[in-house]
PADO-112323 format. One record per residue (C-alpha): x, y, z; residue number from 0. Coordinates in pm, 1 decimal. Each point is the difference from the previous one (the first is absolute). Layout:
BEGIN
<atom px="X" py="Y" pz="Z" i="NUM"/>
...
//
This chain:
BEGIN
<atom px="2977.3" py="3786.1" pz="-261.9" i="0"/>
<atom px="-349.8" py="-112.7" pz="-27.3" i="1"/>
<atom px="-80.5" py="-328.9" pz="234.6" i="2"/>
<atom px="-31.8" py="-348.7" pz="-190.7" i="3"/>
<atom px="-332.1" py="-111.1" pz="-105.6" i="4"/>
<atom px="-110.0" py="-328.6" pz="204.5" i="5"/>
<atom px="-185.7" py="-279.8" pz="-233.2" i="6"/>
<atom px="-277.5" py="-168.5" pz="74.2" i="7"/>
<atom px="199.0" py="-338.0" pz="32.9" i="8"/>
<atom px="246.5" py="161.2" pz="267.0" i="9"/>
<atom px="-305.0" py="152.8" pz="165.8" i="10"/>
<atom px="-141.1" py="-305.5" pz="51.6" i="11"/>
<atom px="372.4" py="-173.8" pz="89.9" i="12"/>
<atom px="34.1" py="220.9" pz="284.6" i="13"/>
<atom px="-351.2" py="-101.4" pz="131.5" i="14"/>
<atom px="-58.7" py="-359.5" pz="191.0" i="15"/>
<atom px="-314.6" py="-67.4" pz="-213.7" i="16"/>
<atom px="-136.9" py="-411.4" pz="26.1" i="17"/>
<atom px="-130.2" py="-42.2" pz="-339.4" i="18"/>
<atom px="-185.3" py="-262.5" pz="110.4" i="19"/>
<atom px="-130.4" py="196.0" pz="279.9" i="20"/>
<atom px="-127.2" py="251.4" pz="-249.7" i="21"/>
<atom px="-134.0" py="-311.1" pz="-184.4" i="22"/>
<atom px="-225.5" py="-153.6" pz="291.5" i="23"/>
<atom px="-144.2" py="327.0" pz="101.4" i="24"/>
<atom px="-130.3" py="98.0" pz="-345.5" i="25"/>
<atom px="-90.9" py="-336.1" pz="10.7" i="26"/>
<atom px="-246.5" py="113.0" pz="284.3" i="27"/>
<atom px="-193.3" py="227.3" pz="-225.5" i="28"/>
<atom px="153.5" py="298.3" pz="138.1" i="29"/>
<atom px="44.6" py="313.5" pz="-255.4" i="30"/>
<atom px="324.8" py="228.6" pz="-69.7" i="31"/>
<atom px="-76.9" py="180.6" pz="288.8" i="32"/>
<atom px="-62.8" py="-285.7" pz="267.9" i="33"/>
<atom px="321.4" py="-148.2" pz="-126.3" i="34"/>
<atom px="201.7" py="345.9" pz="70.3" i="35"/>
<atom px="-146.5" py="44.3" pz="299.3" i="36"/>
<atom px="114.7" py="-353.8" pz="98.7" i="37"/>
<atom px="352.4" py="49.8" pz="-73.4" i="38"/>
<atom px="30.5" py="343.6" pz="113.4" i="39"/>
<atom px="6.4" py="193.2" pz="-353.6" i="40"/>
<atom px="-222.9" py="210.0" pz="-138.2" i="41"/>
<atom px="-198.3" py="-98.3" pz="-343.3" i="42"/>
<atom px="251.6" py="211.1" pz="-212.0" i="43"/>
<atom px="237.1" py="-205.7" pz="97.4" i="44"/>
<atom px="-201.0" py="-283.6" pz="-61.2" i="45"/>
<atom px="-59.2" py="137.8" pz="-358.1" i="46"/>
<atom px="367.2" py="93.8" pz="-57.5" i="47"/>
<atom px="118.9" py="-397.1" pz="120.4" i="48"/>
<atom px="-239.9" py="-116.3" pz="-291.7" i="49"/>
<atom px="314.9" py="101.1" pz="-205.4" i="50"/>
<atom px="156.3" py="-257.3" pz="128.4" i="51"/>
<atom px="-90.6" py="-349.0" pz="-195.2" i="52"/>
<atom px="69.2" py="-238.4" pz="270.2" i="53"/>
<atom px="-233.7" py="237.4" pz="258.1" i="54"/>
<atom px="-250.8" py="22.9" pz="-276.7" i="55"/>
<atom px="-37.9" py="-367.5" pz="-75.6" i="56"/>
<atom px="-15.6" py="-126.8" pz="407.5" i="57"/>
<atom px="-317.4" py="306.5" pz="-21.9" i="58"/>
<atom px="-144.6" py="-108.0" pz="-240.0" i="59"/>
<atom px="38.3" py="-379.7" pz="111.8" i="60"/>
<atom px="-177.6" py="85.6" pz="311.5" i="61"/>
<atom px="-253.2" py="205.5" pz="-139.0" i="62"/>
<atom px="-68.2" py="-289.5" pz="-283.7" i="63"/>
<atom px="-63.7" py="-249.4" pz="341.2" i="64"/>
<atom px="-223.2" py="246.6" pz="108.4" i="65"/>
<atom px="-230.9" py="70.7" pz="-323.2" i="66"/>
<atom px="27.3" py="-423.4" pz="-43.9" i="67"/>
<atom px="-189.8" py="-52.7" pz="370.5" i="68"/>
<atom px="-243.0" py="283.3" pz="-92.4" i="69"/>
<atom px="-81.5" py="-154.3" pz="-339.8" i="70"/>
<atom px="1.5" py="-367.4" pz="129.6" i="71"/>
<atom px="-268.8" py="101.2" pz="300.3" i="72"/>
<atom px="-210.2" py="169.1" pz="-225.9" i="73"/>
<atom px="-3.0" py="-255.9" pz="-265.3" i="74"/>
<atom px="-93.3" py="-229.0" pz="268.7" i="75"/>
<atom px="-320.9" py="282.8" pz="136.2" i="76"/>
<atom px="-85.5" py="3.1" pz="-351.9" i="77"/>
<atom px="-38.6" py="-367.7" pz="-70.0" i="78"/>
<atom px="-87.1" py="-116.4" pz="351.2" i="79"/>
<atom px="267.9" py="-229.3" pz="233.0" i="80"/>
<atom px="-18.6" py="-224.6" pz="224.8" i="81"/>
<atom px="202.4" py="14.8" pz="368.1" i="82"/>
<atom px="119.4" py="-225.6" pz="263.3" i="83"/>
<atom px="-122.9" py="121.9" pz="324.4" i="84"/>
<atom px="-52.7" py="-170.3" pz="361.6" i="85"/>
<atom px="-317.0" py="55.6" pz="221.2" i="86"/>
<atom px="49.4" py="-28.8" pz="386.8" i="87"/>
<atom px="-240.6" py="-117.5" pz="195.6" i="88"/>
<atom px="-19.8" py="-25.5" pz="417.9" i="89"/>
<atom px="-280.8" py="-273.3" pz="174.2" i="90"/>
<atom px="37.4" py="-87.2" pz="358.6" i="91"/>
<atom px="376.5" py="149.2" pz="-24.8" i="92"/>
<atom px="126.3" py="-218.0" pz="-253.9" i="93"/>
<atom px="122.4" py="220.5" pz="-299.0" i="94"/>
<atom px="-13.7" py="-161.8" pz="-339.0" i="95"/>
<atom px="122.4" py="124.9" pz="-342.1" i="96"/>
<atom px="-135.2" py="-112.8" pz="-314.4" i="97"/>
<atom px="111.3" py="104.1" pz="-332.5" i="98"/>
<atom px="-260.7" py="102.1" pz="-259.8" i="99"/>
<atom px="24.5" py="118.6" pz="-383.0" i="100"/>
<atom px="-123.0" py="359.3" pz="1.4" i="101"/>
<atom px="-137.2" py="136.2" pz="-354.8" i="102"/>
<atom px="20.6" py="327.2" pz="-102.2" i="103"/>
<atom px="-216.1" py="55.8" pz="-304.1" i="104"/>
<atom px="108.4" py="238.1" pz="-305.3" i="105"/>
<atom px="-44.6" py="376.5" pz="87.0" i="106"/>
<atom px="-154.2" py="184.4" pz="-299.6" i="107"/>
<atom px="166.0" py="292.8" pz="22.1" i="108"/>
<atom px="340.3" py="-132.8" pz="-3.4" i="109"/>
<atom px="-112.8" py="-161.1" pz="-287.2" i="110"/>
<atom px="-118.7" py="349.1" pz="-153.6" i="111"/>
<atom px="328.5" py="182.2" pz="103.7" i="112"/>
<atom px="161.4" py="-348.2" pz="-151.0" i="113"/>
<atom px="-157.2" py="53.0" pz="-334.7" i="114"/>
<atom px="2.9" py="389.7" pz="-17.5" i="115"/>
<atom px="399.1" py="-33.1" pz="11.8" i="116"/>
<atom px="56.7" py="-302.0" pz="-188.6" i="117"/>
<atom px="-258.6" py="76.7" pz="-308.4" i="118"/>
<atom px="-58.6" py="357.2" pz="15.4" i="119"/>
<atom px="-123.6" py="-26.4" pz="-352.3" i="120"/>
<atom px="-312.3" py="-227.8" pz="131.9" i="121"/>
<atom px="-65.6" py="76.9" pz="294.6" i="122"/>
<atom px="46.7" py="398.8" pz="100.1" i="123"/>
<atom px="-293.1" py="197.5" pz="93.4" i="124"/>
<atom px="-65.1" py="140.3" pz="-367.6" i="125"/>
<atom px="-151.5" py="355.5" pz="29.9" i="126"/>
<atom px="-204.7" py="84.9" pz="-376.6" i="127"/>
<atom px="34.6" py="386.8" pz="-19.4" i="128"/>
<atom px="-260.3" py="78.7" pz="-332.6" i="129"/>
<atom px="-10.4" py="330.7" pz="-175.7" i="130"/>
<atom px="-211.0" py="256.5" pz="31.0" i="131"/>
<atom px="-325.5" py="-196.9" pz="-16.3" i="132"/>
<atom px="134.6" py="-292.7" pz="169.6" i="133"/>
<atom px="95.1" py="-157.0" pz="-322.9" i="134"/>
//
């Protein structure tokens, strides 16, 4: 008699697995590795949970936070921001705090990279190959 072949949904019934857990650390950044790693599977069982819709959406959830931060912060190095910071100062043993405005101007190659991905069309590095006489 040949043994009974497990699905994916009773694979994953028989495992304690947070969803939301799985949510907030993809949410971190970390990759299909990290996350294994983190709850004590390998990848391939990463990979073969993916089957699973309900373990596929909290992933990709989390991973969705992640890319959102990345593409918020460099919007913000690509246009410039402005940040709330305090200074700390110490005379005669009296230590002050004052809060200041600091400005971070626009960073020109996050604009490039910004560009590059958004309009490929205008803005990649075009490379004219010519024929033989460089026509």
């Amino acid at each position: 008699m040949g043994r009974k072949k497990t699905t994916v949904e009773e694979k994953l019934a028989a495992i304690p697995l947070d969803l939301e857990k799985v949510e907030e650390i993809a949410a971190l950044g970390a990759i299909d590795t990290q996350i294994g790693k983190i709850l004590g599977v390998t990848e391939q069982t990463i990979n073969n949970w993916k089957d699973d819709e309900r373990f596929l959406l909290a992933l990709k959830k989390g991973k969705d936070k992640a890319d959102s931060k990345v593409i918020e912060s460099l919007y913000k190095r690509a246009t410039g921001y402005d940040h709330g910071d305090i200074y700390f100062s110490s005379y005669q043993g009296l230590v002050t705090e004052t809060p200041y405005v600091k400005h971070f101007i626009p960073d020109v190659t996050a604009q490039i990279f910004w560009l590059k991905n958004r309009q490929p069309e205008q803005w990649r590095d075009k490379v004219e190959v010519g024929g033989p006489n460089g026509k």
